[in-house]
C-alpha positions in Angstrom: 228.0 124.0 1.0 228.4 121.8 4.0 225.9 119.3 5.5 222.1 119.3 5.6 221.5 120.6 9.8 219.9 118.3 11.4 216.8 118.9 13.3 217.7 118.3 17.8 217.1 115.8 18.9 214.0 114.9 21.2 215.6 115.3 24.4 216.9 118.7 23.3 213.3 119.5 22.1 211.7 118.4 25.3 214.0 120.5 27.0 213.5 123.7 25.3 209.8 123.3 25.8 210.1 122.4 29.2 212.6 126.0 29.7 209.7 127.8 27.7 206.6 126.1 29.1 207.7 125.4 33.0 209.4 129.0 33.2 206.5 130.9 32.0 203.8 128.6 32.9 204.8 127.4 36.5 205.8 123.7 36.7 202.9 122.8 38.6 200.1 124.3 35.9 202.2 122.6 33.1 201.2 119.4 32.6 203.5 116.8 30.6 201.2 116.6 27.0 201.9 120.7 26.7 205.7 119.8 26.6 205.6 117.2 24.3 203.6 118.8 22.2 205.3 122.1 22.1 208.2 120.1 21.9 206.6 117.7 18.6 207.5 114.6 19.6 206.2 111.0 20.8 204.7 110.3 24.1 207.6 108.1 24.4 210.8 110.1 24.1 209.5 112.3 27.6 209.4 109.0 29.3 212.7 107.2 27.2 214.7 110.8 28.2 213.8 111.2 31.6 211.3 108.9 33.0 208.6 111.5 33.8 208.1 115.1 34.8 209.9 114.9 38.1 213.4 114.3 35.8 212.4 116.4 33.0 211.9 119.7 36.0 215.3 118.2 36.7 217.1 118.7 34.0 215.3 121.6 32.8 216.9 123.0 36.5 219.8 121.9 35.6 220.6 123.2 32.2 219.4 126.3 33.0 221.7 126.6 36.1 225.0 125.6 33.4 223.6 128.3 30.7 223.6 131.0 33.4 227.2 129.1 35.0 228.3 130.1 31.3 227.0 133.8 31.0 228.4 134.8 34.7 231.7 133.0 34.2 232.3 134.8 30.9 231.0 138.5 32.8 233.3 137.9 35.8 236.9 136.8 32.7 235.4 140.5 31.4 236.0 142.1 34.7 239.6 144.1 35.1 239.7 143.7 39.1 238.3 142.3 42.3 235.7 144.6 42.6 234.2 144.3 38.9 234.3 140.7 39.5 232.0 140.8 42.5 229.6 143.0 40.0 230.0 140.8 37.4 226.8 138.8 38.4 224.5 141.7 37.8 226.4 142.6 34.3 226.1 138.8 33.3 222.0 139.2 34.2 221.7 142.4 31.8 222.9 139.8 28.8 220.9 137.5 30.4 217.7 139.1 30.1 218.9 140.4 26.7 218.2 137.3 25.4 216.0 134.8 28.1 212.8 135.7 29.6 213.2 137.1 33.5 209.6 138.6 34.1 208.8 135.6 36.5 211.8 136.1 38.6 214.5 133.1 39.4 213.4 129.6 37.6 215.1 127.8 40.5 213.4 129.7 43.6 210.1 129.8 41.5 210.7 125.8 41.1 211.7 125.5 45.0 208.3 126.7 45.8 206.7 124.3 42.9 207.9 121.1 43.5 208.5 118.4 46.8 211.5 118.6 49.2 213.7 116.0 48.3 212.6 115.3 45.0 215.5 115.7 42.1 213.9 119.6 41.2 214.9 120.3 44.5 217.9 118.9 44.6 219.0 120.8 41.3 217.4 124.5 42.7 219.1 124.4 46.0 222.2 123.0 44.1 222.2 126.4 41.9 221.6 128.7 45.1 224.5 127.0 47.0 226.6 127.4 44.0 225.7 131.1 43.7 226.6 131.3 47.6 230.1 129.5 47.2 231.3 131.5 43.8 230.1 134.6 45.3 232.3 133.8 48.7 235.3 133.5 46.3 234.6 136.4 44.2 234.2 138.7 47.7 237.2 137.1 49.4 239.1 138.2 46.5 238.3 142.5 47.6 240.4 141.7 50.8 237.0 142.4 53.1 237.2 141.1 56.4 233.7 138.7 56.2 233.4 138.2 52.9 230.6 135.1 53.8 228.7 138.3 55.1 229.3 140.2 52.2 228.6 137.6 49.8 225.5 137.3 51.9 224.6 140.8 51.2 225.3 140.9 47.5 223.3 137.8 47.3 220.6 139.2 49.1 220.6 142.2 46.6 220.6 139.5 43.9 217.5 137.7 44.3 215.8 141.3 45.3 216.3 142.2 42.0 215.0 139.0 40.7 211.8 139.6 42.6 212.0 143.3 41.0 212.4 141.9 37.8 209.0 139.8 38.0 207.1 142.5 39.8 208.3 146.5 38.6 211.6 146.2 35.6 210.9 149.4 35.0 212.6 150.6 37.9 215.8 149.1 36.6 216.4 146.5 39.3 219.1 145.6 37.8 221.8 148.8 37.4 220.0 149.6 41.4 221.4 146.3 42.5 224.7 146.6 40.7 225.0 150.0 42.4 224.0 149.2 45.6 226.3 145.9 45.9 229.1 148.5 44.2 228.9 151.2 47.6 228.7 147.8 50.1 231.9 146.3 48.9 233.4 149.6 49.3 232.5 150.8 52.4 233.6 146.9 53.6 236.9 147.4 52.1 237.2 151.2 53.4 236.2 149.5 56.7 238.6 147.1 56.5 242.1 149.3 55.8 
């Protein structure tokens, strides 16, 4: 029998409210009382964690930008070559949305439409889209294409349409159309290419 658990802590708790309430709610029609008090704590831990809502859409950003890092990163170490690699984005978002609410589409571009240019939101949603861009670039580069900034571009482009799928029609399986789609582009690129 090991150790009583422990219950998280309030930043923790603030933060899963704020992943529940701001993704399904919209940041702007969440207001900071509905966090803390799906979250159960004190009017004081918000502002002792993060200083106010700007910080808490922050981190809530972030940490849901290094959960998804985790899930795709584990999808592409699954894949067996360059091409399943690529592909691996759209495997990681079917366990993705095995487990976390998608119906409103990408928290980050939802947020980037939510929340004031320049502010630390920002900041964190543009810093997950220019992450996607740059691992993407590596994955692609790795086929042997000719442009694979192009191609990445494509994929990506295919990526955030099914996103927008996701929020709007899932029952047309956005995601397998996606996979399949990017799957014939990189190999007409590299049939192209030889």
């Amino acid at each position: 029998m090991g150790p009583p658990r422990q219950a998280p802590a309030p930043r923790d708790r603030l933060l899963a409210a704020a992943d529940e309430l701001f993704y399904s709610e919209g940041i702007t029609s969440t207001g900071v009382d509905a966090v803390i008090a799906r979250a159960g704590v004190a009017t004081g831990s918000l502002y002792n964690n993060f200083g106010g809502k700007d910080a808490l859409v922050a981190a809530y950003l972030e940490a849901r930008d290094l959960r998804w890092r985790h899930e795709w990163e584990a999808s592409i170490a699954d894949a067996r070559d360059p091409i399943t690699r690529v592909l691996a984005i759209f495997d990681a978002m079917q366990r993705w949305t095995s487990a976390t609410p998608a119906h409103r589409g990408c928290a980050h571009a939802a947020a980037a439409t939510q929340v004031k240019d320049g502010s630390p939101a920002m900041t964190a949603a543009m810093a997950h889209k220019q992450h996607l861009r740059q691992r993407m670039c590596e994955l692609v580069a790795a086929t042997g294409v000719r442009d694979p900034a192009n191609l990445a571009q494509d994929i990506l482009l295919l990526y955030e349409g099914m996103f927008a799928m996701l929020a709007m029609d899932p029952g047309v399986a956005p995601i397998q159309r996606a996979r399949r789609l990017a799957d014939a582009l990189i190999r007409a690129e590299i049939a192209e290419t030889r």
